[in-house]
C-alpha positions in Angstrom: -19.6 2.5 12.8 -17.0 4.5 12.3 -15.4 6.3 9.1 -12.1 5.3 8.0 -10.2 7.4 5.3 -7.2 5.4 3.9 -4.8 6.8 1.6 -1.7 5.0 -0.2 1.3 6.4 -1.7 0.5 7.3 -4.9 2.3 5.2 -7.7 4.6 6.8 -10.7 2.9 6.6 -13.8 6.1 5.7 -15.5 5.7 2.1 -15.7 4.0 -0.8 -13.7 4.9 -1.3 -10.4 7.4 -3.9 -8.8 6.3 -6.0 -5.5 8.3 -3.7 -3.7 6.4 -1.0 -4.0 2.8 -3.3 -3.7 4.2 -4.1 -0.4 5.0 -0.8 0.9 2.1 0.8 0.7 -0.6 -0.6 -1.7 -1.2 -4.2 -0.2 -1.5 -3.2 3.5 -3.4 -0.2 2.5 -5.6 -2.3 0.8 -5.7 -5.3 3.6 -6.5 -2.5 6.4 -10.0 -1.5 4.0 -10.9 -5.2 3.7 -10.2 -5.4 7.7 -12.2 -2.4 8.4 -15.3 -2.8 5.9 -15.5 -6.3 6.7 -15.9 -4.7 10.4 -18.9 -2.7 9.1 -17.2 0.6 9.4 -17.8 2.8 6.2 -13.8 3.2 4.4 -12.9 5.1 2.1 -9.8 3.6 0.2 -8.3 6.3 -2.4 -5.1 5.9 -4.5 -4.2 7.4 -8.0 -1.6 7.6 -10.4 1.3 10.5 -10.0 1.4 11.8 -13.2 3.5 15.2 -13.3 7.6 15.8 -13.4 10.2 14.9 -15.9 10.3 11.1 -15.1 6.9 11.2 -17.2 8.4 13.1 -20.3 11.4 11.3 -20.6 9.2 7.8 -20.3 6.7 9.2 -23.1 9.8 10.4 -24.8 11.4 7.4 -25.1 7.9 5.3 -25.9 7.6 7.8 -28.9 4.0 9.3 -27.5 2.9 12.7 -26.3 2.8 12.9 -22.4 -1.0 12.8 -22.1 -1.4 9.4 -24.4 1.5 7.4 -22.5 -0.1 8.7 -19.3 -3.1 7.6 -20.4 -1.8 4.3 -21.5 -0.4 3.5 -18.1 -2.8 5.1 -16.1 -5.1 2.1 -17.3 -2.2 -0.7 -17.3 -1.4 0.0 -13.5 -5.3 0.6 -12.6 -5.8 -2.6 -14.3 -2.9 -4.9 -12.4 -4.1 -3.0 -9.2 -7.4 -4.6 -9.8 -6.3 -7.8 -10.8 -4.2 -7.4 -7.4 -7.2 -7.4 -5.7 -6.5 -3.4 -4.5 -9.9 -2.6 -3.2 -9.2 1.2 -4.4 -12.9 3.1 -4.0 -11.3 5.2 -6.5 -8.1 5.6 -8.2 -7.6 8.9 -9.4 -5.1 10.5 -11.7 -2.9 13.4 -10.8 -3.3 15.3 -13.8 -6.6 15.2 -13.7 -8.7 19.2 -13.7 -9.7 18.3 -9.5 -6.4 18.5 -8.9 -5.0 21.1 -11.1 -7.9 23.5 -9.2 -7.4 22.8 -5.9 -2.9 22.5 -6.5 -3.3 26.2 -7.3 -6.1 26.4 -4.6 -3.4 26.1 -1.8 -0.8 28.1 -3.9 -2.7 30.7 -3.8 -3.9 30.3 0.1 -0.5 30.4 0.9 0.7 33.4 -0.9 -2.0 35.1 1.4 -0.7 33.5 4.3 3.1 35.3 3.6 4.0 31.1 2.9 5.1 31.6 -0.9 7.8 33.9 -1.9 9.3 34.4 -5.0 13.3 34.1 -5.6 16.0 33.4 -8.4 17.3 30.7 -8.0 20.7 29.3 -9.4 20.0 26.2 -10.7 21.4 23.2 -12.7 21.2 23.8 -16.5 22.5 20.6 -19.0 23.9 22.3 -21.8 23.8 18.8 -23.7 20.3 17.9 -23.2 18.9 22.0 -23.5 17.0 22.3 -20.5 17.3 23.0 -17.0 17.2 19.5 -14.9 15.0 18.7 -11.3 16.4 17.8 -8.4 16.5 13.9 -9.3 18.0 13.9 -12.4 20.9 15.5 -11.4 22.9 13.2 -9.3 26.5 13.3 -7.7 28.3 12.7 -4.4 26.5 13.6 -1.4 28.2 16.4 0.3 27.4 14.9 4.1 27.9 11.1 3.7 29.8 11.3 0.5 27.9 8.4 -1.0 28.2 8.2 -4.7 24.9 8.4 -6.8 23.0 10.6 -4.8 19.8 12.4 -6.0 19.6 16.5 -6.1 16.6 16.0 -4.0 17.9 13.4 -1.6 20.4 10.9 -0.3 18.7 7.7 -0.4 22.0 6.7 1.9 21.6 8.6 4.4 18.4 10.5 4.1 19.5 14.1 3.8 16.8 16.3 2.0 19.2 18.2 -0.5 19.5 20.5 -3.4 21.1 19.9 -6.2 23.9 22.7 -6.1 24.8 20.8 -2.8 25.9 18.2 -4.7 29.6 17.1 -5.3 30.9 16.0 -8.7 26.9 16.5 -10.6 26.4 15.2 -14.0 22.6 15.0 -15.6 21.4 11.3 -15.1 19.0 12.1 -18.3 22.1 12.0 -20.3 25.2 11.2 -18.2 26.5 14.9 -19.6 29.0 16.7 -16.9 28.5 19.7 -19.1 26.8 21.6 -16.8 26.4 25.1 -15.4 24.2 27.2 -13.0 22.1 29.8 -14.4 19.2 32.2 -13.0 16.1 31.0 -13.1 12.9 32.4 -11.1 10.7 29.9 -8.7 8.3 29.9 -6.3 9.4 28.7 -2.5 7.1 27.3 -0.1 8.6 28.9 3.9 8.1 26.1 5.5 10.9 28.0 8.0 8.2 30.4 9.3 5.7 27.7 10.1 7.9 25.2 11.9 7.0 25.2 15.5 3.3 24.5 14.2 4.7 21.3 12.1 6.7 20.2 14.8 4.0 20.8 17.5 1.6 18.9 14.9 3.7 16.1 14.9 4.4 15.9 18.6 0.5 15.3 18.7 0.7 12.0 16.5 1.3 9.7 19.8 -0.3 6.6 17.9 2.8 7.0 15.2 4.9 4.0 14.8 8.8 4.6 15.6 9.9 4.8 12.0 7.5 7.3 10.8 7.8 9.5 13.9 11.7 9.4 14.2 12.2 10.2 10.3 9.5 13.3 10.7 11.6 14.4 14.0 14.7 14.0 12.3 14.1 16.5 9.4 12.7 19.2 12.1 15.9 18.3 14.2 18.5 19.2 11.1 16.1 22.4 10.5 13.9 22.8 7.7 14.6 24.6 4.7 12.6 26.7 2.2 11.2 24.3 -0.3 11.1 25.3 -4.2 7.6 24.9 -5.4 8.0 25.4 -8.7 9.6 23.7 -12.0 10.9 24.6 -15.8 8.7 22.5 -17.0 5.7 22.2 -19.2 4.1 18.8 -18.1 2.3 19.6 -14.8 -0.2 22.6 -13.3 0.2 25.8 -14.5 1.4 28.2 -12.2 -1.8 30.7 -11.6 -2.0 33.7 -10.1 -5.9 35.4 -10.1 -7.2 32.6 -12.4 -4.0 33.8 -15.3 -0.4 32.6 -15.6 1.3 34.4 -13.1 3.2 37.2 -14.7 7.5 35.6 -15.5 6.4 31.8 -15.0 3.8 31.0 -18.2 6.3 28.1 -18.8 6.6 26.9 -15.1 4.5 24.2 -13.3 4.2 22.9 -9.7 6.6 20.9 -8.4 5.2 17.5 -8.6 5.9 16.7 -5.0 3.6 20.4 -3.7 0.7 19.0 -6.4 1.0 14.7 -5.7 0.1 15.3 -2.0 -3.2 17.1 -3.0 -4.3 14.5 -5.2 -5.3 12.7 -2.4 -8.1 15.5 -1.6 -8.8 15.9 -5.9 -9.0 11.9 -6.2 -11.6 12.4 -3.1 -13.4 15.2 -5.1 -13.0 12.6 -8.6 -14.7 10.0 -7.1 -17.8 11.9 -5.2 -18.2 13.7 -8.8 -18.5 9.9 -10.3 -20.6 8.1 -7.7 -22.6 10.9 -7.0 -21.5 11.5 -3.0 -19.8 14.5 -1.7 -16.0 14.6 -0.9 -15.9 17.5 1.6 -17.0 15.7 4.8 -13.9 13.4 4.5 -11.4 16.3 4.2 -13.1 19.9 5.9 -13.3 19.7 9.7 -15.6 22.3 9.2 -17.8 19.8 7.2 -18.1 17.2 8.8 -14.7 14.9 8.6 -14.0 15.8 12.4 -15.4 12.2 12.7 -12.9 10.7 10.2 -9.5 8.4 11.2 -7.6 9.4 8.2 -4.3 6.7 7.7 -1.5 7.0 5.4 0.4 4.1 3.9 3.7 4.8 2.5 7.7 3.9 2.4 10.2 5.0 3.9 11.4 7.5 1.7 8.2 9.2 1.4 7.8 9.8 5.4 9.5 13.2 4.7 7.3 15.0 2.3 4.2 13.4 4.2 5.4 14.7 8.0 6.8 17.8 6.6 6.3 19.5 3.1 2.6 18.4 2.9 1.2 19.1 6.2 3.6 22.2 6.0 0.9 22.8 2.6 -2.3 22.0 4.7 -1.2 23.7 8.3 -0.5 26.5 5.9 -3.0 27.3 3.9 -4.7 28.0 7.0 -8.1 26.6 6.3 -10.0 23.3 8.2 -8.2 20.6 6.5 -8.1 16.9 7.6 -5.0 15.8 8.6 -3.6 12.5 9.3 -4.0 10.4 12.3 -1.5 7.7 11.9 1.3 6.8 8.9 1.7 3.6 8.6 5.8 3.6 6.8 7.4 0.6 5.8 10.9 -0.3 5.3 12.5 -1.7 1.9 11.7 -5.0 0.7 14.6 -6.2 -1.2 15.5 -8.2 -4.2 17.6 -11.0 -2.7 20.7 -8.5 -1.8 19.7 -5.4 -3.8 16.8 -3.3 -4.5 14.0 -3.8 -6.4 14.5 -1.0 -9.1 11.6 0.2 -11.8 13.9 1.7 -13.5 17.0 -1.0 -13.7 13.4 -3.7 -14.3 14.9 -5.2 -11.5 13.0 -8.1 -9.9 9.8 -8.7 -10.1 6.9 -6.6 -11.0 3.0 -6.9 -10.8 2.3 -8.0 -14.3 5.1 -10.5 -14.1 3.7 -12.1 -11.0 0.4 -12.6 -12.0 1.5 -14.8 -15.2 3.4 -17.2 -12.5 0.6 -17.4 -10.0 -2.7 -16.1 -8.4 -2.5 -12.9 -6.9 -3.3 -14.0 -3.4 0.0 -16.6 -3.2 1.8 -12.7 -3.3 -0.4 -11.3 -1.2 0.3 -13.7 1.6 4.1 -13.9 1.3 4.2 -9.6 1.0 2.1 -9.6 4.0 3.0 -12.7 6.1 6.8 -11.8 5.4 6.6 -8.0 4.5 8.9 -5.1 5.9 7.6 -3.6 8.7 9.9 -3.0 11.2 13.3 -3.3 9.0 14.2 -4.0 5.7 13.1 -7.7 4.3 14.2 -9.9 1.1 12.2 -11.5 -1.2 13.7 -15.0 -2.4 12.4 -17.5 -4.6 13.4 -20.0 -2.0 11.3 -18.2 0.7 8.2 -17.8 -1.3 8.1 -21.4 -2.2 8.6 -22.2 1.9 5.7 -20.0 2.7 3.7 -20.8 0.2 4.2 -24.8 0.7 4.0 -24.6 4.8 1.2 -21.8 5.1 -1.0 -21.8 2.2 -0.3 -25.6 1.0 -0.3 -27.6 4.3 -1.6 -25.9 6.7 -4.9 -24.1 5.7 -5.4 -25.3 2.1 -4.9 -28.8 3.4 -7.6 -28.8 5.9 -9.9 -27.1 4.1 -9.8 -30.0 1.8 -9.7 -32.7 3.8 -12.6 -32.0 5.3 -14.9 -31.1 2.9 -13.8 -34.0 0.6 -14.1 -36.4 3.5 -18.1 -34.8 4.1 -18.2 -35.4 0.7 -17.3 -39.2 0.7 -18.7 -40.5 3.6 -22.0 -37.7 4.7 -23.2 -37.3 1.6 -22.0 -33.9 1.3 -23.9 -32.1 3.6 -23.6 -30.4 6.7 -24.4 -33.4 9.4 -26.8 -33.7 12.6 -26.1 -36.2 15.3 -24.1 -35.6 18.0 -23.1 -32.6 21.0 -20.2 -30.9 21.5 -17.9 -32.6 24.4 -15.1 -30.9 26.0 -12.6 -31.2 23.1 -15.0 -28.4 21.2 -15.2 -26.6 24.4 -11.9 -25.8 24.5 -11.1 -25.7 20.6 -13.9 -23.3 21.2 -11.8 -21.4 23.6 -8.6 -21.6 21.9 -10.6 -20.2 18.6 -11.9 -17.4 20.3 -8.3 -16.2 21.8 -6.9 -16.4 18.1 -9.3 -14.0 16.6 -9.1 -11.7 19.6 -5.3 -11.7 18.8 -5.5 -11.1 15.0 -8.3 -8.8 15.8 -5.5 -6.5 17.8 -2.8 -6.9 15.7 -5.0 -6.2 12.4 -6.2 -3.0 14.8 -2.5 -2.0 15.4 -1.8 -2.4 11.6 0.7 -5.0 12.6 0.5 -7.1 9.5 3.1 -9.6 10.1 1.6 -10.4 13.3 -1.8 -10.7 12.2 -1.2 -13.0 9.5 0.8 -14.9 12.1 -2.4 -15.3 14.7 -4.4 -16.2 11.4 -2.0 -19.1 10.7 -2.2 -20.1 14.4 -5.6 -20.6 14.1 -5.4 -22.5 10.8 -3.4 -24.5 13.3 -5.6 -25.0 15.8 -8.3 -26.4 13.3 -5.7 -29.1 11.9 -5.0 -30.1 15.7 -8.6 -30.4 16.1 -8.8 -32.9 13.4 -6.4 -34.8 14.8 -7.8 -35.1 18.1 -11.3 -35.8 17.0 -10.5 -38.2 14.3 -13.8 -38.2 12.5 -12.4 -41.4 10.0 -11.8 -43.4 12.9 -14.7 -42.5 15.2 -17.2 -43.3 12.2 -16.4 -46.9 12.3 -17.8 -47.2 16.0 -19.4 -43.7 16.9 -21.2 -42.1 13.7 -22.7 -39.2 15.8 -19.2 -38.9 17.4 -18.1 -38.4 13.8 -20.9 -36.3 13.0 -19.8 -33.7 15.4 -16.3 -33.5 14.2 -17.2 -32.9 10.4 -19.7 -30.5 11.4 -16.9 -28.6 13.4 -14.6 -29.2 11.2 -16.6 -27.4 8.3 -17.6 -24.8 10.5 -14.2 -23.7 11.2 -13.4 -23.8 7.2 -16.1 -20.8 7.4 -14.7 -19.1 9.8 -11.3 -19.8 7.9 -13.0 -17.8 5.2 -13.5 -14.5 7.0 -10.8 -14.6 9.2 -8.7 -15.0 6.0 -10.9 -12.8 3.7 -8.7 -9.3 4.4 -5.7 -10.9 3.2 -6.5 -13.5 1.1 -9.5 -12.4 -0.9 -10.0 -14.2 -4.3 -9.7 -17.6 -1.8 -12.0 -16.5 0.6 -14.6 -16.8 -1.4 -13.6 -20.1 -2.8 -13.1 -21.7 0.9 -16.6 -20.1 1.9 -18.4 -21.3 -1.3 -17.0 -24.9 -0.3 -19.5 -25.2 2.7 -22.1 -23.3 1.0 -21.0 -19.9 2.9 -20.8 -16.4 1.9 -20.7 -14.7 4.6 -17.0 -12.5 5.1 -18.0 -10.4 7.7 -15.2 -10.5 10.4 -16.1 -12.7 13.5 -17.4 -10.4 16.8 -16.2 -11.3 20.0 -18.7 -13.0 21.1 -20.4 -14.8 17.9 -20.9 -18.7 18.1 -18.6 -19.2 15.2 -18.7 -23.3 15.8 -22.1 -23.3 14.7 -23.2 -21.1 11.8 -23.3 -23.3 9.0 -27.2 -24.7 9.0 -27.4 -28.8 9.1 -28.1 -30.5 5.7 -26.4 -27.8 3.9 -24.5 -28.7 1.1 -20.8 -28.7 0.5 -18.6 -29.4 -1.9 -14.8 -29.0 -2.5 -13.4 -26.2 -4.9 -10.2 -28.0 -5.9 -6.8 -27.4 -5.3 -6.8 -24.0 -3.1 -3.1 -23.5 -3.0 -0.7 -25.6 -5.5 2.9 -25.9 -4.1 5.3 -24.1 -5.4 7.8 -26.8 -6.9 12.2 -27.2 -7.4 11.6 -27.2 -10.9 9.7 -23.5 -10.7 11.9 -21.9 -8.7 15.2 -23.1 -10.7 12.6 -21.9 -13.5 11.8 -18.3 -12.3 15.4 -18.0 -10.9 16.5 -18.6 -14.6 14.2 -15.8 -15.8 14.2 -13.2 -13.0 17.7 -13.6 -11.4 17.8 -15.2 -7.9 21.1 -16.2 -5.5 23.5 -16.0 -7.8 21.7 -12.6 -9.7 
């Protein structure tokens, strides 16, 4: 058994979060733990809420609450929607929480003594109109190396350059709009991530299970050369800069940078959730503890990959002491709203709440996964979501489940029946079964989603071409034990359906398993008689419609509301 640590970008507390971020990092965090624990290895799956920076003023601001109330108010609205999500989170943590305000000035602190921190003025963007000096992303402008318009004073989401926000061209505050800007002096704390790069890069160059996006994005930043990083903000919602357990002398108003603390709150969430359930935390993080044992994995987007290949481990490597670090990122590209982005901000598209009032969680769950972004960008269409809905979940494993439970139902008085042996058509349907979950077994391994979910509906394929082969309606009007033998398949593969479908498709699972009197969502071994688990005389009986289609009317429907082709 081993022990799996699995991390996921942490969401902004600034309101709930759209499918584009559920599929970028949360959902296939989340489908890996059901994957793994339904394995029997021992997973830890920890999240939380990022709590800290201006976006979470400005969003209390404008709700007319202090910072800690709204925070405290969305903390609970996204932990709830993650829940009703079906996020298997072993804990979901919040950023602004005491763990992580100790162990953010922790690291500071280790790194100071490590030469790593250095203290500098800095010239920075000050917005006369709205009185205080503005971070990196809410000063936008031209960006001075592609010259795309609207880039952030932290980064060009066009072409990926990490920048600060004297590079840009053109600035104006995006809290206001205001041009009336000008650079003043201003004292900070930097992070040299300069001195340490050859250990960063030769960290990375050690990552050979890293997929091609996260690898080329971490190599690409090393490439251009790194650059000091400021660690420090003029702000007063965040940790405390501390030097010797007191406000360090010059910056009582300053705080961490929310990107330096965010990072760490992987590690406090760790240390929130041993201090709640009674476990310890420091054998999943300190190599010198015990986590040399632990597969660590990160699950993130794209525009994360930076601060996760460079700034934090630049934090970790740093410090100097026997931190975990991670054995494979796992980025994802965008997933789009028809031609443009989803946007929190903009509320454009559609967001977790939203979806849950049109349908059941794991309808989104299937298309995000079945259809997500792994290897480019992807777009989510009404039109597409009602196809793979109708042809995946509808006909093709929703439909057999049903049809052969109903018809055990009808005509063997709905139990599991005797009579009968296998012939060579469950000999090879046998075979066929067992090279289908060795293929999703692999992919699910690789954390190739797409393809897994793909081998998963190839099998619910194989089942429905069973069915018609072996015809149990028909051979019960001459051959009753013939029939026998295909129902009894037939509900044995609609337990096996169950597990194999369980990590994806969770709230259903249980419903297909309950249908044949099953509970078991343990995922199959290699070499398990998964044809003949279900005990003979045991009862079934059909839950209903599994998967409704998804009909014209809805979509023109949801289109109307939410914007679609024409949006």
């Amino acid at each position: 058994m081993a022990r799996i640590l699995i991390t996921s970008a942490l969401p902004y507390i600034n309101g709930i979060k759209h499918l584009g971020n559920l599929a970028g990092s949360m959902l296939p965090a989340d489908v890996l733990a059901r994957f793994k624990r339904a394995q029997g290895h021992e997973v830890l799956y920890i999240c939380a809420t990022d709590e800290h920076g201006t976006p979470a003023e400005l969003a209390a601001a404008a709700a007319g609450q202090d910072v800690r109330t709204y925070c405290d108010e969305q903390h609970e609205i996204q932990k709830t929607a993650g829940q009703a999500f079906g996020l298997s989170y072993d804990w979901f943590g919040r950023s602004s929480n005491p763990q992580n305000h100790r162990l953010t000035q922790h690291f500071a602190e280790a790194l100071e003594k490590n030469g790593l921190i250095e203290e500098r003025v800095d010239r920075m963007i000050y917005s006369i109109d709205d009185a205080r000096f503005l971070p990196d992303r809410y000063v936008e402008g031209t960006c001075p190396h592609c010259g795309h318009v609207g880039a952030r004073g932290d980064q060009c989401d066009n072409c990926g350059r990490l920048l600060d926000p004297t590079d840009l061209i053109d600035p104006y505050s995006s809290v206001s709009g205001s041009r009336n800007l000008e650079v003043r002096d201003t004292r900070h704390l930097y992070l040299l991530q300069t001195k340490i790069e050859p250990e960063i890069r030769a960290w990375v160059d050690g990552k050979s299970g890293w997929q091609l996006l996260a690898k080329s994005i971490a190599y690409k930043h090393l490439d251009e050369g790194l650059i000091d990083r400021g660690i420090t903000r003029d702000l007063a919602w965040g940790v405390p800069v501390l030097k010797d357990g007191f406000p360090r002398l010059g910056m009582e108003d300053k705080v961490f940078y929310v990107w330096f603390d965010a990072p760490i709150e992987y590690i406090a969430a760790t240390e929130e959730w041993a201090e709640a359930t009674g476990n310890t935390w420091r054998d999943w993080w300190r190599l010198d503890e015990g986590a040399e044992d632990v597969r660590y994995v990160q699950f993130m987007g794209k525009d994360n990959v930076a601060f996760h290949t460079v700034s934090f481990p630049a934090t970790i490597i740093g410090s100097g002491e026997p931190w975990k670090t991670v054995d494979q990122l796992k980025a994802f590209n965008w997933l789009n709203w028809y031609g443009g982005k989803f946007s929190t901000s903009q509320k454009r598209g559609v967001f977790m709440d939203q979806a849950l009032e049109l349908l059941p969680a794991d309808y989104w769950r299937w298309r995000l996964t079945a259809y997500g972004p792994e290897h480019a960008d992807s777009a989510f269409t009404w039109e597409d979501f009602q196809a793979s809905t109708n042809k995946d979940l509808a006909d093709v494993l929703g439909n057999f489940v049903n049809r052969i439970v109903k018809f055990a139902e009808s005509k063997f008085d709905g139990v599991v029946p005797e009579g009968g042996e296998a012939g060579p058509v469950e000999i090879q349907l046998e075979a066929d079964i067992k090279a289908g979950i060795a293929e999703a077994t692999e992919q699910f391994e690789a954390m190739e989603f797409r393809k897994a979910a793909q081998a998963l509906r190839a099998v619910w394929v194989l089942g429905n071409e069973y069915l018609q082969v072996a015809a149990p309606w028909t051979a019960l009007k001459t051959d009753r034990d013939r029939a026998a033998v295909g129902v009894r398949t037939g509900l044995n593969l609609v337990a096996l359906f169950a597990r194999l479908a369980a990590p994806i498709l969770p709230f259903s699972a249980e419903k297909i398993a309950a249908s044949v009197g099953a509970s078991d969502l343990s995922w199959p071994g290699a070499d398990e008689d998964v044809l003949n688990v279900l005990t003979v005389g045991q009862p079934v009986a059909a839950q209903g419609v599994l998967f409704a289609k998804i009909e014209d009317a809805q979509v023109a429907e949801w289109s109307e509301r939410f914007g679609g082709a024409d949006a």
